[in-house]
C-alpha positions in Angstrom: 87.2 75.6 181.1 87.5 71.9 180.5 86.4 71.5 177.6 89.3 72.3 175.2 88.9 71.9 171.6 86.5 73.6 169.5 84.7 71.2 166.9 86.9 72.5 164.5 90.0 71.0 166.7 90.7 73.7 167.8 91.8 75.2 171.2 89.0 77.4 172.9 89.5 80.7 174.0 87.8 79.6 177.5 90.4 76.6 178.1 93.3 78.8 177.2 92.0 81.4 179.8 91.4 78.6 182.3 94.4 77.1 181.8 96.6 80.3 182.3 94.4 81.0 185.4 95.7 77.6 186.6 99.0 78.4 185.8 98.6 81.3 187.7 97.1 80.0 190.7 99.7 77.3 191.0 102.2 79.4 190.8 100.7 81.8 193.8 100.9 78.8 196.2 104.8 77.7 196.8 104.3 74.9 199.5 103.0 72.9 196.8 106.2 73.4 194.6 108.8 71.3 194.6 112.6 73.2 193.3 110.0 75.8 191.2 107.9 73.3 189.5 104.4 72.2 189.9 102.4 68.5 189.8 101.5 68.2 185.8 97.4 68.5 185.7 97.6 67.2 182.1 95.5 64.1 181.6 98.6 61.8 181.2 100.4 62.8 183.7 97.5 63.1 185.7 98.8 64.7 189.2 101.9 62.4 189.5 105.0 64.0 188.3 106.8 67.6 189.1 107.4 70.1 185.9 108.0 73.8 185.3 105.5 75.6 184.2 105.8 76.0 180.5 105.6 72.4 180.3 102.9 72.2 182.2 101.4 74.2 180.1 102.2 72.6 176.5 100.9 69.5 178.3 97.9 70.6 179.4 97.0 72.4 175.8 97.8 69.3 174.1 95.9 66.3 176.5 93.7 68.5 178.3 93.4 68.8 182.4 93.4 64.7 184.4 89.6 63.8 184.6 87.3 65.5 187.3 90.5 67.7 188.4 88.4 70.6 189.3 89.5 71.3 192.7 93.0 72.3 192.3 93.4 70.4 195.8 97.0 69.4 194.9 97.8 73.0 194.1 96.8 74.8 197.4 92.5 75.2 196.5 90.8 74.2 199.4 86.8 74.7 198.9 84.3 74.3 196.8 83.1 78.7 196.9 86.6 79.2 195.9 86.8 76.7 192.8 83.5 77.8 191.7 84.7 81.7 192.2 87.8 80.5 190.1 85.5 78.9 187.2 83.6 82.3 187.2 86.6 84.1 186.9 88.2 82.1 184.3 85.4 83.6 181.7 86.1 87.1 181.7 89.3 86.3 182.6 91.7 89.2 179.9 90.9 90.1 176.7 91.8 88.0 173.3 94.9 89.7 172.5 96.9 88.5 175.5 96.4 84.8 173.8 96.9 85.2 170.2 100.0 83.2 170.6 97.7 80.3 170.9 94.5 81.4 168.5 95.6 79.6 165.9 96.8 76.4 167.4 95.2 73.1 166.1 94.8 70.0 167.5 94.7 66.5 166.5 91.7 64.7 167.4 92.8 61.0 168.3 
């Protein structure tokens, strides 16, 4: 799930499932909201700064998740069995077709 581009530069199927199951998740857990937005997991903004969720989103497709964020402590995960339950799920997570918004997207390496 954190790995994001393919070595063509572009975004893999698994990250955009992983990040939409983040998305998700965050979204299920509103004590760690602040006015309907959610700490940015992008690597910039790295777990400092309050957004909605579509631009958590862009950000997080564009600079990938903040380094070694694999507990989503910060967004209501508490244990390791449910991170790794979350990982598993992230795989099989819906079909293709719900993300053929972002198939095509390429990234710039830097």
């Amino acid at each position: 799930m954190y790995c994001r581009l393919t070595s063509n530069g572009y975004i893999r199927d698994g990250f955009i499932n992983g990040v939409n199951e983040f998305i998700h998740f965050a979204s299920s857990k509103s004590t760690f909201m602040w006015e309907n937005k959610i700490i940015c997991a992008c690597s910039r903004c790295s777990n400092n700064k309050f957004l909605n969720f579509d631009k958590v989103t862009e950000r997080i497709f564009k600079r990938g998740f903040t380094s070694a964020y694999t507990i989503w402590s910060l967004h209501g995960e508490h244990d390791v069995g449910q991170s790794s339950r979350s990982r598993d799920r992230v795989e099989s997570y819906a079909s293709n077709d719900e993300h053929e918004e972002y198939g095509d997207l390429h990234m710039k390496r830097k």
